[in-house]
C-alpha positions as CSV (number, residue, x, y, z in Angstrom):
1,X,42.2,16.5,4.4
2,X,40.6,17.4,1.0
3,X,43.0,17.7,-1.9
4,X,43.3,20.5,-4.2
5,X,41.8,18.1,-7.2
6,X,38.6,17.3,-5.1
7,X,35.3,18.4,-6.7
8,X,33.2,16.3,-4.1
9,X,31.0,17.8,-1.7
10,X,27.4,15.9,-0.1
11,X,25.3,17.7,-2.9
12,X,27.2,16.0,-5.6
13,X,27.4,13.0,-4.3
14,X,23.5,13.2,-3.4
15,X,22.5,14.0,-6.8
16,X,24.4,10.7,-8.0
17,X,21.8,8.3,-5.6
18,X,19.4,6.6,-7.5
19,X,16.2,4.4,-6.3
20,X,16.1,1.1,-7.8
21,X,14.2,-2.0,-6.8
22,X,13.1,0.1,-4.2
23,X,16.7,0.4,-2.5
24,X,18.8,3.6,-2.7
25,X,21.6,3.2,-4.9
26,X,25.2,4.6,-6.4
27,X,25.7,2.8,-10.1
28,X,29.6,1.3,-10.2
29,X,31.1,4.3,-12.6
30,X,29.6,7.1,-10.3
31,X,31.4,5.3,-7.3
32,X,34.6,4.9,-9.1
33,X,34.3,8.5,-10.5
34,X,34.0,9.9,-6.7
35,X,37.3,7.0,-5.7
36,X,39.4,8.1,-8.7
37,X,39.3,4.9,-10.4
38,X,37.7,3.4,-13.5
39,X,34.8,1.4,-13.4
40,X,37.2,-1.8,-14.4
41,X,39.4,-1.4,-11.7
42,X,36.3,-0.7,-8.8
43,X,34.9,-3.6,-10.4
44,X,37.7,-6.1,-10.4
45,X,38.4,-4.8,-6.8
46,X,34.6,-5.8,-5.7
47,X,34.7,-9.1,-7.6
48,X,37.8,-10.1,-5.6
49,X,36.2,-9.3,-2.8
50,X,32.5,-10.9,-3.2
51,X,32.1,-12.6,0.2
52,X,31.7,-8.8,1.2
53,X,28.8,-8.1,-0.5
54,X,26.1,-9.9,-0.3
55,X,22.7,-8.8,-2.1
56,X,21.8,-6.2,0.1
57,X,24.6,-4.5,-0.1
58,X,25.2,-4.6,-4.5
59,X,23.4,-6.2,-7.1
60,X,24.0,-6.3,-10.9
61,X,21.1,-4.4,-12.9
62,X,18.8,-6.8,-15.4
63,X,19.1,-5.7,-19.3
64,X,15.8,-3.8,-18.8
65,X,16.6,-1.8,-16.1
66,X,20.2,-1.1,-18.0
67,X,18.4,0.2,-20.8
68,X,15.5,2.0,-18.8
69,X,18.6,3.9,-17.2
70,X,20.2,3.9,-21.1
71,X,18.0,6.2,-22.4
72,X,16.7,7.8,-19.2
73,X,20.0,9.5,-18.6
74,X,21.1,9.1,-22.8
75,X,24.7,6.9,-21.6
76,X,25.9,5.4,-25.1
77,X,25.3,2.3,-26.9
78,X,27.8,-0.6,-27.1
79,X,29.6,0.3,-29.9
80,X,29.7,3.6,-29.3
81,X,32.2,4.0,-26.3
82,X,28.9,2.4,-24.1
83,X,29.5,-0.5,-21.4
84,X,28.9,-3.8,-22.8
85,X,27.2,-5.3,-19.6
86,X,24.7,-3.7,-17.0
87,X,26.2,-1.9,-14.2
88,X,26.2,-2.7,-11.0
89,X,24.6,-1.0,-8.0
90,X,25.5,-0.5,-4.2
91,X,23.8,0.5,-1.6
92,X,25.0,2.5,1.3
93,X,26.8,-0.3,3.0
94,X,28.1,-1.6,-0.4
95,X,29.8,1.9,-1.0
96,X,31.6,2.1,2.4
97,X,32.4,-1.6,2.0
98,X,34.8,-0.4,-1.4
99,X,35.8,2.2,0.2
100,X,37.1,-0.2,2.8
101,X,38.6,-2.6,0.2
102,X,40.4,0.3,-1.9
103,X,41.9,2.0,0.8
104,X,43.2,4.9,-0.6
105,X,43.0,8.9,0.5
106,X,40.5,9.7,-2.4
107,X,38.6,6.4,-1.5
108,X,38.2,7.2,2.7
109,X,37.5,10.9,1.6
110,X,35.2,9.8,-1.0
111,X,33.2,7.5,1.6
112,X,32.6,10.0,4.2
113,X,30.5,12.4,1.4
114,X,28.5,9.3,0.2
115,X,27.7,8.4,3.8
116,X,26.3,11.6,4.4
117,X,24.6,11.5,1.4
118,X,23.0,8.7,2.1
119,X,22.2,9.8,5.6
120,X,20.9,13.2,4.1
121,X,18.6,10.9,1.5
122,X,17.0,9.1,5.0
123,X,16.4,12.3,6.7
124,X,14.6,13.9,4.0
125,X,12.3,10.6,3.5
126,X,11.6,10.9,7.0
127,X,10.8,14.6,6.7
128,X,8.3,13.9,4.1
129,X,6.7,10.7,6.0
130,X,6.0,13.3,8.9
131,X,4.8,16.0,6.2
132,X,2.4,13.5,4.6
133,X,1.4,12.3,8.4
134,X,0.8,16.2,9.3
135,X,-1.6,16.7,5.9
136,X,-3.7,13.5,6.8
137,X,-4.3,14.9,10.2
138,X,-5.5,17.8,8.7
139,X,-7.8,16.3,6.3
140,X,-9.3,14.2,9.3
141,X,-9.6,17.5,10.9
142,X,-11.1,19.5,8.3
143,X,-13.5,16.2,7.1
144,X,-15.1,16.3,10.5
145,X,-16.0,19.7,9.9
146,X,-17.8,20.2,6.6
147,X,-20.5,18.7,8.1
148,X,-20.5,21.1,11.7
149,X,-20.2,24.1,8.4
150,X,-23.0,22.9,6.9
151,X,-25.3,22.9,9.7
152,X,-24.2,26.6,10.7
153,X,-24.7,27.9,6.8
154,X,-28.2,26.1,6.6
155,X,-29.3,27.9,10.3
156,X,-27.7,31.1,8.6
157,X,-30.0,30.7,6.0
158,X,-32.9,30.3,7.6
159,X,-32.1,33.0,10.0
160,X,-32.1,34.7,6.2
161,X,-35.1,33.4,4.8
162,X,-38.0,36.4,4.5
163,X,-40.6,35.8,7.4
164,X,-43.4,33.8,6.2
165,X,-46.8,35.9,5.7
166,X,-48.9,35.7,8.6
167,X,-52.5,33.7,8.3
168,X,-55.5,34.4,9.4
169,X,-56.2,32.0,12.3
170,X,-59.3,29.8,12.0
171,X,-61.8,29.8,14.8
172,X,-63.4,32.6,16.8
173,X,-61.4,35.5,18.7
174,X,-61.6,36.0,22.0
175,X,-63.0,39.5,23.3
């Protein structure tokens, strides 16, 4: 099913997720890049087709976050071959809702890698919620401890500590 021409594989398409506002997102020109179309024509294609996709599923990106993203990944001014308004972003459901709208080979090809890359995103968040659930066992663990190691070291030290000269008792001896 993959064409000669098709660079795509679930790493590339992974490494083009982004988080922003907290969701996890493909920007417009890396989803048309993966379809085989320009960002003009994915974006006239979603604008004709906004009752399906509501804000959870794309949203446009403010001026700050275009420019936090500007010179976070260098992409060119206006002017200088740069876009002239912010992109947009989709989230998993937005991408396989172009995909759905395009309907072309590269597009249904191009859907199945950025599911999976979005699944792959999930399972390694969930691998690192169980990671950082494992560590704070172990510090619960270990903090109930230090204080059982203490008590052992201090009776080790006593245990250690040279005998105490004897003292002459006081009173009389018995015979």
């Amino acid at each position: 099913m993959r064409s000669r021409n098709s660079v795509l594989s679930v790493g590339s398409a992974e490494s083009l997720i982004l988080e922003i506002r907290n969701h996890k997102v493909m920007l417009d020109s890396s989803l048309a890049a993966l379809y085989g179309l320009s960002t003009t024509r994915l974006n006239q294609q979603m604008k004709r087709n906004l009752k399906r996709f509501p804000a959870d599923f794309m949203f446009q990106l403010t001026r700050d976050e275009f420019e936090s993203l500007r010179s976070q990944f260098a992409i060119s001014k206006v002017g200088r071959g740069g876009r002239r308004f912010p992109p947009y972003a989709f989230t998993e459901h937005g991408a396989i809702m172009l995909a759905s709208i395009l309907n072309t080979e590269r597009a249904i090809e191009a859907s199945i890698y950025v599911v999976r890359a979005f699944v792959r995103m999930r399972e390694l968040i969930g691998t690192q919620k169980v990671v950082a659930d494992k560590l704070t066992e172990l510090e619960r663990r270990i903090g109930g401890h230090d204080e059982e190691i203490r008590n052992i070291v201090a009776a080790i030290r006593q245990l250690m500590a040279p005998p105490q000269a004897k003292r002459k008792k006081i009173g009389f001896e018995r015979i």
